[in-house]
C-alpha positions in Angstrom: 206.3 10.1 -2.3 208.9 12.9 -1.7 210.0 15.5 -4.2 213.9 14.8 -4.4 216.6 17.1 -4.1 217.4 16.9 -8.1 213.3 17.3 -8.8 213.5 20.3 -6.9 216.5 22.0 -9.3 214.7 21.1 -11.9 211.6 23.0 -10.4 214.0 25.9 -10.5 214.6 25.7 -13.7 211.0 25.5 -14.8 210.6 28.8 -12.6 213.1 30.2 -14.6 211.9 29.1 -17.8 208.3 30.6 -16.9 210.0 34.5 -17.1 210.7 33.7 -12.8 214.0 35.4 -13.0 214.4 36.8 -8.6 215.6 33.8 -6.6 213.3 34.7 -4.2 210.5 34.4 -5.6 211.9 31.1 -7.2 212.1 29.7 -4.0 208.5 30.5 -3.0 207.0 28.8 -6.4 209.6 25.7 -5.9 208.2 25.3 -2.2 205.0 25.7 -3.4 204.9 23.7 -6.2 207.1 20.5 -4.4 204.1 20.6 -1.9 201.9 20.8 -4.4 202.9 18.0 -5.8 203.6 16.0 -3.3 199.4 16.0 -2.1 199.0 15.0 -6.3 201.3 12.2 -5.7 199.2 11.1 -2.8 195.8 10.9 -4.6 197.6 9.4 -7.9 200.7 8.2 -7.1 201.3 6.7 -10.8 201.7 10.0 -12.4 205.4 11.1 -13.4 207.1 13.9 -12.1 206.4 16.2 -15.0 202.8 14.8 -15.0 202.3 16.0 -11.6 204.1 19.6 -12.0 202.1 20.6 -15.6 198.9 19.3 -13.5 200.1 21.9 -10.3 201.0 24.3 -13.2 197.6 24.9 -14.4 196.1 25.6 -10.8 197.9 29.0 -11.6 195.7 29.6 -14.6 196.2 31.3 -18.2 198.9 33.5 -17.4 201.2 31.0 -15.0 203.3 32.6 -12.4 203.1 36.3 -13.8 200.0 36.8 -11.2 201.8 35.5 -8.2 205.4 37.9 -9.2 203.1 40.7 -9.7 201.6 40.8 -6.6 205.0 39.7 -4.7 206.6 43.0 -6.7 204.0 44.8 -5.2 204.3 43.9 -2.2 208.4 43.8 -2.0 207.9 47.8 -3.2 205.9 48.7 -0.9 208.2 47.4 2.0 210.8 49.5 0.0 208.8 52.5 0.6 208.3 51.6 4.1 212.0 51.7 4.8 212.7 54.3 2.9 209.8 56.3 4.8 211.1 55.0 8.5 214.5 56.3 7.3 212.6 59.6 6.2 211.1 59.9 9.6 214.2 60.7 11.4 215.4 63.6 9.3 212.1 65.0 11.1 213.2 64.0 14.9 215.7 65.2 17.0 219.4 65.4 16.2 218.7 65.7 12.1 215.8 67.9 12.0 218.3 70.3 12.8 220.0 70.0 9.1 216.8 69.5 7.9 215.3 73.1 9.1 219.3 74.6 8.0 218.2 73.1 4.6 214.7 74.3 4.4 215.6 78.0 5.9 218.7 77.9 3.4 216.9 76.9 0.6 214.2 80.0 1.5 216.8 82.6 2.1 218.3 81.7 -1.3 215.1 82.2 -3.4 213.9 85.5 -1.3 217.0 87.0 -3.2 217.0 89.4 -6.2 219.3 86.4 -7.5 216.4 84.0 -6.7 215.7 82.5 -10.3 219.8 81.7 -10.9 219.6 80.0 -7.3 216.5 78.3 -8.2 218.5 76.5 -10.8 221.8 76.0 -9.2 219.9 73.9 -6.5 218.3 72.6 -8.9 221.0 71.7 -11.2 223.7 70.2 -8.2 220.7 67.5 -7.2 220.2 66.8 -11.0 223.8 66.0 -11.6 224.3 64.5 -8.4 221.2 62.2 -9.0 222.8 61.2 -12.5 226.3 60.2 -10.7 224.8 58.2 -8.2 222.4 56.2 -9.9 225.4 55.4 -12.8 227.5 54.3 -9.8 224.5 52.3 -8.3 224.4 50.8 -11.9 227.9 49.7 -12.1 227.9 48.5 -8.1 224.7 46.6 -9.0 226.6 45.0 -12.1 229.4 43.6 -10.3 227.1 42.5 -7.4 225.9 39.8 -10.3 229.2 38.9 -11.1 229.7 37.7 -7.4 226.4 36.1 -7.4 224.1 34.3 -10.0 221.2 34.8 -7.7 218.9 37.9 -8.2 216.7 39.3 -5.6 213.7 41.3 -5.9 214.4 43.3 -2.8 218.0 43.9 -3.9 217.3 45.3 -7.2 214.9 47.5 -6.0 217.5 49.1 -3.7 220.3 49.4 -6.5 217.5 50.3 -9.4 214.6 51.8 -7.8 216.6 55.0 -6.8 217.7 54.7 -10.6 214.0 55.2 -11.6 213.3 58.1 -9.1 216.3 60.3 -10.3 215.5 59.6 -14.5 211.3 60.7 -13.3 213.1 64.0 -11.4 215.3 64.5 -14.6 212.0 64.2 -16.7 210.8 67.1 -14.9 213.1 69.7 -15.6 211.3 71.8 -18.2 208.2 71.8 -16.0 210.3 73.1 -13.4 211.7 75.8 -15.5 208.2 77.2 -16.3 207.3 77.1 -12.4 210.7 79.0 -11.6 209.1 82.4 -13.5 205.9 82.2 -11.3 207.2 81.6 -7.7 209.6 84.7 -7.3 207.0 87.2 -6.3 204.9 85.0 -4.6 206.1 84.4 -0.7 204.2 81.1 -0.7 204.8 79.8 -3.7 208.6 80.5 -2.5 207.8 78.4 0.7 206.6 75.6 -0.6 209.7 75.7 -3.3 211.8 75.3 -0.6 210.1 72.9 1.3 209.5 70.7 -2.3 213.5 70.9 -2.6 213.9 69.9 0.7 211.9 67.1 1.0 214.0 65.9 -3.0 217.7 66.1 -1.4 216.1 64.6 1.7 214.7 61.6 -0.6 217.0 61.4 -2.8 220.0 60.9 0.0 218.1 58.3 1.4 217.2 56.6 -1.7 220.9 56.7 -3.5 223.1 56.8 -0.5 221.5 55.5 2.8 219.3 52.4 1.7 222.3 51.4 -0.4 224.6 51.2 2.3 222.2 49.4 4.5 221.9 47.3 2.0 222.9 43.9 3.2 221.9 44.7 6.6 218.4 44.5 4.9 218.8 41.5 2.7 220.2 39.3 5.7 216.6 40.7 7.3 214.7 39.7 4.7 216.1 36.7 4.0 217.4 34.3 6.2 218.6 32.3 3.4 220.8 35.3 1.7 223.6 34.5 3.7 224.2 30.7 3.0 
């Protein structure tokens, strides 16, 4: 016996039903399960359809999917990081290292000044607010993407969301960063490092709100064939 094409919507739906909301990750439970249940058919081929699911169901033990989409989320961020660390890479290569070492020896100049402490804050403040714009317009493209298209994917809300996350944990940090700003200004080091810290944030931060965004479907069409259909 063959799982139909009807059985299998309704195996999306049970996905959905079990807090499976990433079509993705649907369609990795639905192939599994279909399979599943086609070997159950094959031993006891009296059993229903919904006999047969509940009995591959339970192989997934106490807490049902939420295992399997935990480690596919972890696994889905950590190829995030990967690209956004490839895309990282090349701000450190030849042509952009160039802007990179302008921003770093900028940055440097800027904090050696008398004026060192109100510079300290203006970088800090333009990536703050530009951090805040971008991840409200991520929000809104990110909206209207789902109004296109019922289908949610975990690799596209990590692009349109996970630079969300990094810029509200930079915000978080601001009164932390104000304490630190009256301790670096004598300190040549400390100054050093301050620069190469801010660096490395616009660097990130770029990459995460603007580049990875705009490669975005570049990198869904990669990941899944099936985007596209």
């Amino acid at each position: 016996m063959k799982v139909t094409p009807s059985q299998l919507q309704d195996l999306y739906a049970f996905t959905r039903n079990h807090y499976v909301y990433h079509y993705d990750l649907q369609t990795e439970l639905v192939d599994h399960l279909a399979n599943d249940i086609e070997s159950i058919w094959q031993e006891n081929p009296k059993l229903s359809f919904e006999e047969a699911r509940d009995q591959s169901f339970k192989k997934f033990g106490v807490f049902g999917f939420m295992d399997v989409v935990e480690q596919r989320q972890k696994a889905m961020n950590k190829r995030y990081y990967k690209y956004l660390l490839s895309e990282l890479k090349q701000w450190f290569s030849i042509p952009k290292i160039i802007i990179t070492a302008t921003l770093f020896v900028t940055f440097f100049t800027l904090l050696q000044t008398s004026y060192a402490k109100y510079f300290f804050f203006i970088i800090f403040g333009v990536l703050a607010i530009w951090t805040l714009f971008r991840s409200i317009q991520l929000n809104r493209e990110f909206r209207k993407r789902k109004e296109i298209s019922s289908k949610k994917w975990l690799l596209e809300e990590l692009i349109f969301k996970q630079a969300g996350s990094i810029g509200i944990i930079f915000l978080s940090q601001f009164y932390n960063i104000s304490m630190w700003s009256d301790v670096f200004i004598s300190n040549t080091k400390l100054v050093l490092l301050t620069a190469a810290i801010f660096t490395l944030l616009y660097l990130v931060n770029y990459i995460s709100f603007r580049v990875i965004p705009n490669k975005a479907e570049d990198l869904l069409n990669t990941t899944y064939p099936e985007y596209s259909l």
